[in-house]
C-alpha positions in Angstrom: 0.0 0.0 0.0 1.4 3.3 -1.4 0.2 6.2 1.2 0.4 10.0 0.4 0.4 13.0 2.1 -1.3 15.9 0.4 -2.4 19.6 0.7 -6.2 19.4 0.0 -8.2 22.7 0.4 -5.6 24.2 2.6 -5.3 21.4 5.4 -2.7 18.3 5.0 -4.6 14.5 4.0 -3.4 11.1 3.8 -4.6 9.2 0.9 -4.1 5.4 -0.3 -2.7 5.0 -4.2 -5.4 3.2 -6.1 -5.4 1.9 -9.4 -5.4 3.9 -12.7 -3.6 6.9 -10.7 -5.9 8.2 -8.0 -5.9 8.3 -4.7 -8.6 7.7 -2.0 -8.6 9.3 1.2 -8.3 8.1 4.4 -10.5 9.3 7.1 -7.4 10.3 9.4 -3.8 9.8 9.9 -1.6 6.3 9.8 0.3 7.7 12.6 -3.1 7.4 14.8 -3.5 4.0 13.9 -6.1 5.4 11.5 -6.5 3.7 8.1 -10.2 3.8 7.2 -11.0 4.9 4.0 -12.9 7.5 3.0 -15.0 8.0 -0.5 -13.1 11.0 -1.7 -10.5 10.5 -4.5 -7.9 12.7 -6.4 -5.5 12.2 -9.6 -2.6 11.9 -8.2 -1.0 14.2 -10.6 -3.1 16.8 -9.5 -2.2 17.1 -6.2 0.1 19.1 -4.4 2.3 16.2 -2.0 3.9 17.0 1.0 6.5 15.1 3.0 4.5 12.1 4.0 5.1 12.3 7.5 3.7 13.8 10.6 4.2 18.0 11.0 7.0 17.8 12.9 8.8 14.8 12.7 12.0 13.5 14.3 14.7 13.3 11.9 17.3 10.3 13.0 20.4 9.9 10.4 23.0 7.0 10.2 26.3 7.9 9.2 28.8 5.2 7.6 26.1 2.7 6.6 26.5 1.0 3.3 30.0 -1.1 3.0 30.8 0.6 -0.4 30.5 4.1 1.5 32.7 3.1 4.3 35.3 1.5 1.6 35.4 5.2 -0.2 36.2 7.0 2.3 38.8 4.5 3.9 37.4 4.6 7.2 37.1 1.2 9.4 33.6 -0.6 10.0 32.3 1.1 12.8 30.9 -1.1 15.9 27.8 0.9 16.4 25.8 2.9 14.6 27.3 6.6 14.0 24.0 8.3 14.8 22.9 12.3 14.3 19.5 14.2 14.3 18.6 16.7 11.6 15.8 19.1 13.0 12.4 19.3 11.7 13.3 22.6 10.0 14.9 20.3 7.4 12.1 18.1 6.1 11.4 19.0 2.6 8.3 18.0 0.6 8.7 16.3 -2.8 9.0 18.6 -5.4 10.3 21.2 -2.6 13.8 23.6 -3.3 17.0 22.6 -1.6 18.4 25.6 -0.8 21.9 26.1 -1.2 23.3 27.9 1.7 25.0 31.1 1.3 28.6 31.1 1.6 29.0 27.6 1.1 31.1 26.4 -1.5 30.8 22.1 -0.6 27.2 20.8 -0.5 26.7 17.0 -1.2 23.7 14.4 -2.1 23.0 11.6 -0.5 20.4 9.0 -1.3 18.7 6.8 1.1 16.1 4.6 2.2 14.0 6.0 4.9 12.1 4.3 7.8 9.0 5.5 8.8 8.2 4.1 12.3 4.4 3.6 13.2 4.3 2.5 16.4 5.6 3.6 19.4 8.8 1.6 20.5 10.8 1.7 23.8 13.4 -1.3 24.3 12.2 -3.2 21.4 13.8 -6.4 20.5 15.5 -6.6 17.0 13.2 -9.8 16.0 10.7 -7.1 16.5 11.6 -4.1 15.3 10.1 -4.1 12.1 6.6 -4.7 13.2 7.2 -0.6 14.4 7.5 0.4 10.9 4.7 2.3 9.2 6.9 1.7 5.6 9.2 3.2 3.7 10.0 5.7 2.0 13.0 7.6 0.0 15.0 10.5 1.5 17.9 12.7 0.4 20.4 13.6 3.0 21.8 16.7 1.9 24.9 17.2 3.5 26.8 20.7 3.9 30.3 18.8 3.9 32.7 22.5 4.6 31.1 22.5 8.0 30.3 18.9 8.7 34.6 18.0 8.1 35.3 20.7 10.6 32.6 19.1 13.1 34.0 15.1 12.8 37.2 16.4 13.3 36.1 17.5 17.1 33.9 14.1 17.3 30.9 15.3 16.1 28.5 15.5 12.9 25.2 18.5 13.4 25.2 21.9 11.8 26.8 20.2 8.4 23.3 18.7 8.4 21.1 20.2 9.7 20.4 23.4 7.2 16.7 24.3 6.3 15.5 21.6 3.4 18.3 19.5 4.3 15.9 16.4 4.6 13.9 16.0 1.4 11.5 12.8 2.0 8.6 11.1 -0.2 6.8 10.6 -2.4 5.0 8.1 -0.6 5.2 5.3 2.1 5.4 1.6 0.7 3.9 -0.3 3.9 4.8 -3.6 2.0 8.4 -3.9 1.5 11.4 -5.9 2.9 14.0 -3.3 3.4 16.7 -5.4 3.2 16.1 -6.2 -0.2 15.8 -2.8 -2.5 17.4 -1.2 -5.2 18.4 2.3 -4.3 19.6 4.7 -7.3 20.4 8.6 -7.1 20.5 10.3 -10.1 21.9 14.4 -11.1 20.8 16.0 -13.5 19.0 12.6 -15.5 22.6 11.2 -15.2 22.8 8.0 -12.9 25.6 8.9 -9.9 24.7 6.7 -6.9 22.9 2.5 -7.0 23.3 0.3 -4.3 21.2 -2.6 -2.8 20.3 -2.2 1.2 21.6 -5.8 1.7 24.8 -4.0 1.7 23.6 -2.4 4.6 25.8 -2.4 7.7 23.2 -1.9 10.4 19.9 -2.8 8.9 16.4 -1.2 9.7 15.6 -4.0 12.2 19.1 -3.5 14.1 18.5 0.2 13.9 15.0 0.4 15.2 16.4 -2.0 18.1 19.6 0.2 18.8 17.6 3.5 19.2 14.9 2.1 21.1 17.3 1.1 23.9 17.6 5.2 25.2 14.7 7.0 23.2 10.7 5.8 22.9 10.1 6.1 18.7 7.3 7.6 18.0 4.9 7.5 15.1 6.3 9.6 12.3 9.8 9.7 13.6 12.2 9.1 10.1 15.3 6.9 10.2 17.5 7.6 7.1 19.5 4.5 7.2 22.9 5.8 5.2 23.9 6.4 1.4 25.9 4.2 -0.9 28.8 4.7 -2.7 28.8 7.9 -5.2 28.1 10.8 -3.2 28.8 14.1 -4.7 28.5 18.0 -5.1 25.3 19.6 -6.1 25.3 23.0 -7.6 22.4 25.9 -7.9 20.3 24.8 -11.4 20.5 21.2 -10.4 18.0 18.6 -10.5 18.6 15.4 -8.1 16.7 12.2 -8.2 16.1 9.5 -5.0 14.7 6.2 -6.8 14.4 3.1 -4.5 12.4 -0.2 -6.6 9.0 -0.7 -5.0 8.2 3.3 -3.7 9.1 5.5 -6.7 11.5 8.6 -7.0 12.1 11.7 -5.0 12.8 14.9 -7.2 13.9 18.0 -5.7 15.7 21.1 -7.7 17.9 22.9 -6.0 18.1 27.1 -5.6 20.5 29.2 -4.3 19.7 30.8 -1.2 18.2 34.9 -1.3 18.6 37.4 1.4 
């Protein structure tokens, strides 16, 4: 099941992809355990999608995650997973602007398969985990890399991510998927730049979900961008980039340089 999150009539809606293109609305939200259909439907080409997500989401991001990442930049296999937040400020809607900070001179792409969690989970078992995941959906972790060197080399990884529209995410959720088993491609500018398969994965969604769980209570809507694949690389004002994961669809976002 394919679920979107739309601007209808000037309030957000969730809505269920349908055959032929349209989409049916649900009476509430997924992240209230609400998935009751309602009678309204919409092309889905019509409608104006927003990060499919609740308002203000928690952003969790995984550094270091894919093998072929990890053997490009010549760093060891980490132990655990290297964790960061991005704030909510960052979400971006399909479709949305990246904005290219001013003054910066380094900003990266970074595809990724996203987690959606849909159930609250507090020291959940790994053999569980998944069972807390609303779906799945695809995510660009936009990385401002100037800043985020400087930071790593003092132990830690924040502002480089954490810019406004830092955190594109969508289209949709895909609730039936096994995420260790997906085709993930980023493309620039229609040229293909990133592909990787999440069973190259380090620390997969399950062991993820588990190893967060143990200090913070998940809550529905929270986003878990589980770490890019090889190929990551600079975007410029003008350009176009491209999240495509087999099974949920592709993420486009242009990106803008930033106006006083």
């Amino acid at each position: 099941m394919k679920i979107y999150k739309f601007l209808h009539e000037g309030r957000a809606r969730f809505g269920v992809l349908e055959d032929g293109g349209t989409v049916r609305a649900m009476r509430g939200s997924p992240f209230d355990g609400d998935l009751a259909l309602g009678d309204e439907r919409w092309r889905l080409d019509v409608l104006q999608l927003l990060a499919p997500t609740v308002e203000r989401p928690r952003i969790f991001g995984v550094g270091f995650n894919y093998r072929s990442h990890i053997l490009e930049t010549g760093r060891p296999l980490p132990d655990i997973p290297p964790l960061f937040m991005k704030p909510d400020t960052s979400l971006l809607a399909p479709g949305g602007a990246i904005v290219y900070p001013r003054g910066s001179t380094i900003v990266h792409y970074e595809a990724e398969l996203v987690a959606v969690i849909g159930r609250r989970a507090r020291h959940v078992r790994q053999e569980d985990a998944l069972a807390h995941v609303l779906g799945y959906t695809c995510g660009n972790d936009v990385s401002e890399r100037t800043i985020q060197r400087q930071e790593m080399a003092m132990g830690l990884m924040t502002l480089g991510k954490a810019f406004d529209s830092f955190a594109p995410i969508g289209p949709c959720i895909e609730t039936a998927l096994d995420p260790g088993a997906l085709r993930l491609r980023g493309r620039l500018n229609g040229t293909q730049v990133q592909e990787g398969e999440t069973a190259d994965l380090l620390f997969g969604v399950d062991a993820l979900v588990a190893y967060l769980s143990r200090a913070i209570t998940l809550l529905p809507g929270d986003l878990i961008m589980t770490g890019t694949p090889a190929g990551v690389g600079p975007l410029r004002p003008g350009d176009r980039v491209e999240v495509e994961i087999e099974g949920i669809g592709t993420l486009v976002n242009d990106v803008v340089e930033e106006r006083a």
